[in-house]
C-alpha positions in Angstrom: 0.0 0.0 0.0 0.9 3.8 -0.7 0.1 6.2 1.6 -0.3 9.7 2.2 -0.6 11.2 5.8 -1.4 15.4 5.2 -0.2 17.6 8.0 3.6 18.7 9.1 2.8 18.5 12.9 3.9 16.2 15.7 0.0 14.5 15.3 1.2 13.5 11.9 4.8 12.1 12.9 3.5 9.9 15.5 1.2 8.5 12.5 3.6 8.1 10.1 5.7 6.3 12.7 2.8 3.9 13.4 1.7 3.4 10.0 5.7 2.6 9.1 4.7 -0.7 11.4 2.5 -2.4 9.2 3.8 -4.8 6.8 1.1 -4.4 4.4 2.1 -0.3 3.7 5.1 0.0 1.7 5.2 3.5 1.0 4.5 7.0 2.8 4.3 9.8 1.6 3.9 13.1 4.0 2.4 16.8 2.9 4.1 18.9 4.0 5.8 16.7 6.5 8.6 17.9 8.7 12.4 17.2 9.3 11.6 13.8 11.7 9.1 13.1 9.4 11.2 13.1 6.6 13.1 10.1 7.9 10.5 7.6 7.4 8.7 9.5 4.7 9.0 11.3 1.3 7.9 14.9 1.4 5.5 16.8 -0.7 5.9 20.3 -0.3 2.3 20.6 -0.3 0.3 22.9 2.1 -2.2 21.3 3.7 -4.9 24.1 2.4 -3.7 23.1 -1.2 -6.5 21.1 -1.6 -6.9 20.3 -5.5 -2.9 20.1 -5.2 -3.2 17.2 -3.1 -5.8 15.7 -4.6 -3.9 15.6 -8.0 -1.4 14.1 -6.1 -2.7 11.3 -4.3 -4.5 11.1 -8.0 -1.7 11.1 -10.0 0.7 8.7 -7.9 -1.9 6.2 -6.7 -2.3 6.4 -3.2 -4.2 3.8 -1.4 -5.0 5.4 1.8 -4.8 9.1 2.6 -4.8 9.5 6.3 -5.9 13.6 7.1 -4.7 14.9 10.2 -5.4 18.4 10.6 -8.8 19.9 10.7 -8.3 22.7 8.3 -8.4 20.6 5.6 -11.4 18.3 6.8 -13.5 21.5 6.7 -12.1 22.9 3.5 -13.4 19.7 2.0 -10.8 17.5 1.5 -12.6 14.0 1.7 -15.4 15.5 -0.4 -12.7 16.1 -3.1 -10.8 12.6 -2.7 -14.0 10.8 -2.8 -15.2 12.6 -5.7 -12.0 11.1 -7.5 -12.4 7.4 -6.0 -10.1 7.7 -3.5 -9.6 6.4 0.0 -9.7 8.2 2.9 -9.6 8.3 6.5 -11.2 11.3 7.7 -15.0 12.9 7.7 -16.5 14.9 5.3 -17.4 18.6 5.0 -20.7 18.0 6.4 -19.2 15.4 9.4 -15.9 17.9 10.3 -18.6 20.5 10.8 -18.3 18.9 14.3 -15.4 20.6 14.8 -15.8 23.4 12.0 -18.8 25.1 14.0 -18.9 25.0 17.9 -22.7 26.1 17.5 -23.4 23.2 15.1 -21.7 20.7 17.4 -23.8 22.4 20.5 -27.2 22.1 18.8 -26.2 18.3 17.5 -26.1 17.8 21.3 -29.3 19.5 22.3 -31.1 17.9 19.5 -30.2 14.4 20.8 -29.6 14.3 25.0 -26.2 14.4 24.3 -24.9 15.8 27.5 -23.3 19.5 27.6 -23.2 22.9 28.8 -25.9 25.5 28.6 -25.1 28.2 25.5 -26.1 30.3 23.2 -24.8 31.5 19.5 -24.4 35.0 18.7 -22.9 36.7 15.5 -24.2 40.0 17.0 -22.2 41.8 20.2 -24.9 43.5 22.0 -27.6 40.2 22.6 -24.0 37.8 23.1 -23.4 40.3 25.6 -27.1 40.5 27.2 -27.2 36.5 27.6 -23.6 37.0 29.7 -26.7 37.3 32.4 -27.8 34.2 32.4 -24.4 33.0 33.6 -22.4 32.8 36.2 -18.8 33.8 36.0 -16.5 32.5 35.3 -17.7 32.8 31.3 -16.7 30.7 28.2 -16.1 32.4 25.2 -15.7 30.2 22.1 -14.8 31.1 18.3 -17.2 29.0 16.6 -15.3 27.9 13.8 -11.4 26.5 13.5 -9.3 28.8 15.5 -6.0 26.3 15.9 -7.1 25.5 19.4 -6.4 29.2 20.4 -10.3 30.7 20.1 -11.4 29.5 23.3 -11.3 32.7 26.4 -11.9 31.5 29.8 -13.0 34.9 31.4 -12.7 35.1 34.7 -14.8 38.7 35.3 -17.4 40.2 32.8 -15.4 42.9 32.0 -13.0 40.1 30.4 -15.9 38.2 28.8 -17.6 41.5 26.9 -14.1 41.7 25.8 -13.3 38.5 24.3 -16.9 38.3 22.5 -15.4 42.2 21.0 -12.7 40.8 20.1 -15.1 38.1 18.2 -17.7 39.9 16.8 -15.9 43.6 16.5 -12.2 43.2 16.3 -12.7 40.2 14.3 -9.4 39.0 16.2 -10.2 35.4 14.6 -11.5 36.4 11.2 -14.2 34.2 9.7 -13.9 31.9 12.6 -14.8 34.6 15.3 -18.0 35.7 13.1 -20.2 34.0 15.1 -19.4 32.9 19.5 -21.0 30.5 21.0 -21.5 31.7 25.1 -21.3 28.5 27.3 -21.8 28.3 31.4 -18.6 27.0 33.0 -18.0 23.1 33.6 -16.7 22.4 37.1 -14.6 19.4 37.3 -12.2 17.4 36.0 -11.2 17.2 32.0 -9.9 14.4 30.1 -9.7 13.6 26.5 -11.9 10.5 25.3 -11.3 9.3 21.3 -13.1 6.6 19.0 -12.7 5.1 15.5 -15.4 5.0 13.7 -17.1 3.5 10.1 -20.4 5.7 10.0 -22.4 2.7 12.5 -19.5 1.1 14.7 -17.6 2.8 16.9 -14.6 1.5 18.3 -13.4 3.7 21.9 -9.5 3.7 21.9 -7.6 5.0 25.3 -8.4 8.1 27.2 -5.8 11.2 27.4 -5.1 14.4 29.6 -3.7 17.3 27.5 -2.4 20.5 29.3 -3.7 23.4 27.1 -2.5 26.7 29.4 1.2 27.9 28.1 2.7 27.9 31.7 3.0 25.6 35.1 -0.2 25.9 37.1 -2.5 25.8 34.4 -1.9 30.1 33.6 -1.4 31.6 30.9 -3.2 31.6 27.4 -4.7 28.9 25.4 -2.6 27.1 23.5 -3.0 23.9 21.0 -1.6 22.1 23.9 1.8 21.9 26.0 2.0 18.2 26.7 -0.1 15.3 27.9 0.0 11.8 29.2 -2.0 8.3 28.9 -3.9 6.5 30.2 -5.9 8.1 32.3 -5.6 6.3 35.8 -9.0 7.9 37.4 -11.4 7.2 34.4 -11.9 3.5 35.1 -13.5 1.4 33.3 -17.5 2.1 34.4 -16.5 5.8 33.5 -15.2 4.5 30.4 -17.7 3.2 29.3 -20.4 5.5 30.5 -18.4 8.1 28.2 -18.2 5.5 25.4 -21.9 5.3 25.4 -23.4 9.0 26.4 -21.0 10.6 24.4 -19.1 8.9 21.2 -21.7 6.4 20.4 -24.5 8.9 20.8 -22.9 11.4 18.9 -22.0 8.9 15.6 -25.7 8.0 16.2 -27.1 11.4 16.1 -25.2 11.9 12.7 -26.5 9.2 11.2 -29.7 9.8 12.1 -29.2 13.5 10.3 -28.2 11.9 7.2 -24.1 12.8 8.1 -22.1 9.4 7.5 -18.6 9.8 10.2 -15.9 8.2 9.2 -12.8 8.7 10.8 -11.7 9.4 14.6 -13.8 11.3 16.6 -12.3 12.9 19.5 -14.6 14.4 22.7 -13.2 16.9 25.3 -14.9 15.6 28.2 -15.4 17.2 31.8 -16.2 15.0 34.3 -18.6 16.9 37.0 -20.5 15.9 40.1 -23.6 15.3 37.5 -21.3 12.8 35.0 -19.6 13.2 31.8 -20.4 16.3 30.0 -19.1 17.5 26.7 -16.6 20.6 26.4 -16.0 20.4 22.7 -15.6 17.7 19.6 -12.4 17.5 17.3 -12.9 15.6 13.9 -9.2 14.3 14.2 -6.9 12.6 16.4 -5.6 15.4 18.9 -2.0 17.1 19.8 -0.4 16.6 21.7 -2.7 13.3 22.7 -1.9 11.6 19.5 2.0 11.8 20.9 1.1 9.5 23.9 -2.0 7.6 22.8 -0.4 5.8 19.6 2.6 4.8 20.7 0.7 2.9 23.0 -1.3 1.0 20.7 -0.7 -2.7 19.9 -3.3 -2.8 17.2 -2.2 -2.3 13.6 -3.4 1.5 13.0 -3.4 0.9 9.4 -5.4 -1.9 9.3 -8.0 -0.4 11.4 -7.8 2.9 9.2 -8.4 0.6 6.4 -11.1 -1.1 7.9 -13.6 2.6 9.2 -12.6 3.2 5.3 -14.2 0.1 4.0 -17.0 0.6 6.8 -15.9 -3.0 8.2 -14.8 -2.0 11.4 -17.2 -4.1 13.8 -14.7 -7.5 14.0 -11.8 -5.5 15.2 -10.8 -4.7 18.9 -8.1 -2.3 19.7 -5.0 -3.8 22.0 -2.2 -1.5 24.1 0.9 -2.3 25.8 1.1 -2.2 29.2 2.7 1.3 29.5 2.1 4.7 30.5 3.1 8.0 28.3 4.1 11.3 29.0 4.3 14.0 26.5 6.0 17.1 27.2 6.2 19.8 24.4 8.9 22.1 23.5 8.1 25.1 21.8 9.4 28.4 20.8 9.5 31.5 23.4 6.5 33.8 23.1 4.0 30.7 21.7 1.0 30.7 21.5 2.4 34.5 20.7 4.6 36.0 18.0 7.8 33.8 18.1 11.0 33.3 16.3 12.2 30.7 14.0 15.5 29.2 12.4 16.8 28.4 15.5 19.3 25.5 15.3 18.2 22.2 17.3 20.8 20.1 19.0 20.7 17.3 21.2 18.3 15.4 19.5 20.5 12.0 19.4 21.1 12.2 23.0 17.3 12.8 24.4 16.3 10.1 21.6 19.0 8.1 23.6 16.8 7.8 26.9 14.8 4.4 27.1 11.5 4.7 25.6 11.6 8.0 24.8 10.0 9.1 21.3 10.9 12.6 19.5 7.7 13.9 17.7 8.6 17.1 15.6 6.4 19.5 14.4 7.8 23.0 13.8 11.1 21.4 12.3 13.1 22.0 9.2 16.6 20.7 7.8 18.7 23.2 6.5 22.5 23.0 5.6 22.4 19.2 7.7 20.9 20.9 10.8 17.5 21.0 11.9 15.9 24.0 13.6 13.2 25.7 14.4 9.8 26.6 12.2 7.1 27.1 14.2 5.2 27.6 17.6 5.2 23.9 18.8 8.1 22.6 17.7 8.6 18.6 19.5 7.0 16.8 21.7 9.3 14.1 23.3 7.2 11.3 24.2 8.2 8.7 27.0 6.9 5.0 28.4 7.2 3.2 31.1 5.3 0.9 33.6 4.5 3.8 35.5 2.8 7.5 34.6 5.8 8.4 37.4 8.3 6.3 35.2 7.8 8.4 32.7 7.5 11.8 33.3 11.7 11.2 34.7 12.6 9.7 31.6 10.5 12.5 29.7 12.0 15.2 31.0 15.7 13.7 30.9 14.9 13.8 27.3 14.0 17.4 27.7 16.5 18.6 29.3 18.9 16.9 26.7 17.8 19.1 23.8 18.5 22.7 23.1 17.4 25.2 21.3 17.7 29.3 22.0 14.0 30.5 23.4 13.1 27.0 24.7 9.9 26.8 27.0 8.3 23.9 27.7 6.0 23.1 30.9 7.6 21.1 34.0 4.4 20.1 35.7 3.2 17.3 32.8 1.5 14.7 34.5 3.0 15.6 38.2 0.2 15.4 40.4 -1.6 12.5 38.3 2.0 10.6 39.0 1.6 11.3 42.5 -1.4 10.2 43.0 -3.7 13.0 42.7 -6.6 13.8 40.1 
C-alpha cells in the first residue's frame, strides 16, 4: 500500500511512525511533513490548504490510503474532493468535520439528541452575546465558533473580560471568519480528560483516554494554547466511566449523525469534563488530537493501518483495539513567546542524545533541515514522548529527554503529569 498522511505536525509524525509498522504499507508519503518526518517518509511540499494540489497528487501517484490529520483541511473539503475522484480516505467529510468546523453546530447536534453539555447560546451579534452573559455565572466561556487552531477558546474570569473577548469576536474580528459567530457556554466544574473513537459511519470503536495541558505555563496560567503536553492512560477514568463516556457521548454522537443523514468516518475525539452530575461534553475535534496523539499511539498494539483501512471500507465491527502495558508522557517544546509571535530558524541540538533515553519518542512538528541541521519553524516545535510501567516512570525519563535538547528560546511546561503521577486527580 501507498500512503499519504497530510499535515507537518507532531500528530502526523507519530502517524507516520505507526503506519511505518504495518507490513502491508510500503510507502509513505507526507504533505508537507517535517524534518523527523522526513526520515521515514518522502515529502510533498504541499500545504495542507492546497487542496486540489493534493488531490492531484494522491490522483496522480496512486495512493491507497490518505490518512488527514489536521482539521483545516477536513473542513475545507478534503474527503469530499478525494472521494469525488475514487479515492480512500480516513477522515470525515465537509458535512461530518462540521463537528469541529462550527462550535454552535456541534452544540445544537447535542441539544437535538440528549447528548450531554453545557448550557449556551450563538451570537454573531455583540450586544444580545453580551445581554445573555446574564444568564451565567462567571467565570464565562467564550468560544470562536469555527477553526481557531485551538487558540479561540477565552476562559473569562470577570465580565469585564468576557464583553471583551466576545469584542474581540464579533468587533475586532481578532479570529477572522472563525470569530464571526461565539458560542456563550456556562462553565464546567470538574475534571477534564480527552476520550477518542474510531469509527465507520455505525461502529464505533473507543481507543484510550488522554489528559492534555492546554494553558502555556505551570499551574495551568497563561493563554490557550494547541496544547503543551499530555500523558496516557488516564488512571482515574476506570472502566465504568469509560464506558459510561463511550456510550453518552461517542456512540451517541455517531448515532445522532446518522440519524441526520451525516455518514462519520474517521476518529472522533470528545473533550470531556467529568462533573458531580457525570460526563459532560466541552467540545468535539474531527481528528486525532495534539499533543494526545503523541502518547495515545505509541501505545497501541493494534495495527493503526489496518484499522484505518477497515472505518474506510465501513468493516470495522470485528476488530478490537489492544495497548501495551505502558504509561506516556508527552511534554512539548516550543518556541518563546508561543502561543504569541515567536522566532524561528533556531538550530536544534541534542536530539540523538534525548532520543537516547529508554522509551523516549521525539515527535517534531515546527522542524526543518537546512544545511544538515535541523531547527526551528514554528510555535510547537517537538514533543518528546516517553513510556514506562508507570505514569511516574515516565515523566523522569520524559524530562531527561528534555532537558537533553536545546534550542535558543526553549519553554516547555515542567508540571506534565505531576500530580496525576503522584497520586492525585
Amino acid at each position: 500500500m501507498r500512503v499519504l498522511v497530510v499535515g507537518g505536525g507532531g500528530r502526523e509524525h507519530a502517524l507516520c511512525r505507526a503506519l511505518a509498522r504495518s507490513p502491508a504499507i510500503d510507502r509513505i508519503y507526507a504533505a508537507p511533513g517535517n524534518a523527523g518526518i522526513a526520515e521515514i517518509a518522502t515529502l510533498e511540499h504541499l500545504s495542507v490548504g492546497d487542496i486540489p494540489g493534493i488531490a492531484e497528487f494522491a490522483e496522480r501517484e496512486s495512493i491507497d490510503l490518505t490518512v488527514v490529520g489536521p482539521e483545516m483541511p477536513l473542513v475545507a473539503g478534503l474527503v469530499d474532493e478525494l472521494l469525488e475522484r475514487g479515492l480512500a480516505v480516513f477522515g470525515p467529510t465537509r458535512d461530518g468535520a462540521m463537528i469541529e468546523g462550527s462550535k454552535a453546530w456541534a452544540r445544537e447536534l447535542c441539544a437535538r439528541h440528549g447528548i450531554p453539555g453545557a448550557l449556551f447560546g450563538q451570537f454573531t451579534e455583540a450586544r444580545p452575546a453580551v445581554e445573555f452573559l446574564d444568564r451565567l455565572s462567571p467565570p464565562y466561556v467564550v468560544k470562536a465558533d469555527g477553526v481557531a487552531a485551538g487558540k479561540g477558546v477565552t476562559i473569562a474570569e470577570d465580565r469585564a473580560a468576557a464583553e471583551k473577548a466576545i469584542t474581540d469576536c464579533l468587533v475586532e474580528r481578532l479570529f477572522g471568519d472563525s470569530g464571526a459567530r461565539v458560542v456563550l457556554e456556562e462553565f464546567l466544574v470538574g475534571t477534564e480528560v480527552s476520550a477518542f473513537a474510531l469509527t465507520d459511519g455505525k461502529t464505533v470503536l473507543p481507543l484510550s483516554t488522554a489528559q492534555d495541558y492546554k494553558r502555556a505555563f505551570d499551574g495551568d496560567l497563561g493563554p490557550n494554547t494547541g496544547g503543551m503536553g499530555a500523558y496516557s492512560p488516564v488512571p482515574f477514568v476506570d472502566d465504568a466511566l469509560t464506558e459510561r463516556i463511550d456510550e453518552t457521548i461517542l456512540r451517541a454522537t455517531v448515532a445522532a449523525m446518522e440519524q441526520e443523514g451525516v455518514r462519520y468516518r474517521g476518529v472522533l475525539y470528545a473533550g470531556v469534563m467529568l462533573t458531580d452530575e457525570g460526563p459532560r461534553v466541552l467540545e468535539f475535534n474531527a481528528r486525532f488530537g495534539d499533543p494526545e496523539t503523541q502518547v495515545l499511539v505509541p501505545r497501541l498494539e493494534s495495527n493503526l493501518g489496518e484499522l484505518m483501512l477497515a472505518c474506510v471500507e465501513g468493516n470495522l465491527a470485528p476488530y478490537r483495539a489492544t495497548w501495551k502495558p505502558e504509561a506516556r508522557v508527552g511534554v512539548v517544546l516550543a518556541s518563546a513567546g508561543y502561543p504569541g509571535s515567536h522566532e524561528t530558524g533556531r538550530e536544534i541540538t541534542g536530539l540523538d542524545a534525548a532520543g537516547s533515553v529508554e522509551s523516549v519518542h521525539l515527535y517534531h512538528a515546527g522542524t526543518v533541515r537546512r544545511d544538515g541541521r535541523v531547527v526551528t519553524s514554528g510555535g510547537r516545535v517537538l514533543t518528546v514522548s516517553a513510556g514506562g510501567a508507570t505514569l511516574g516512570e515516565a515523566r523522569e525519563r520524559a524530562y531527561e529527554a528534555v532537558d537533553r535538547i536545546h534550542f535558543d528560546g526553549k519553554t516547555s511546561r515542567r508540571d506534565i503529569a505531576e500530580r496525576v503521577s503522584k497520586g492525585a486527580g
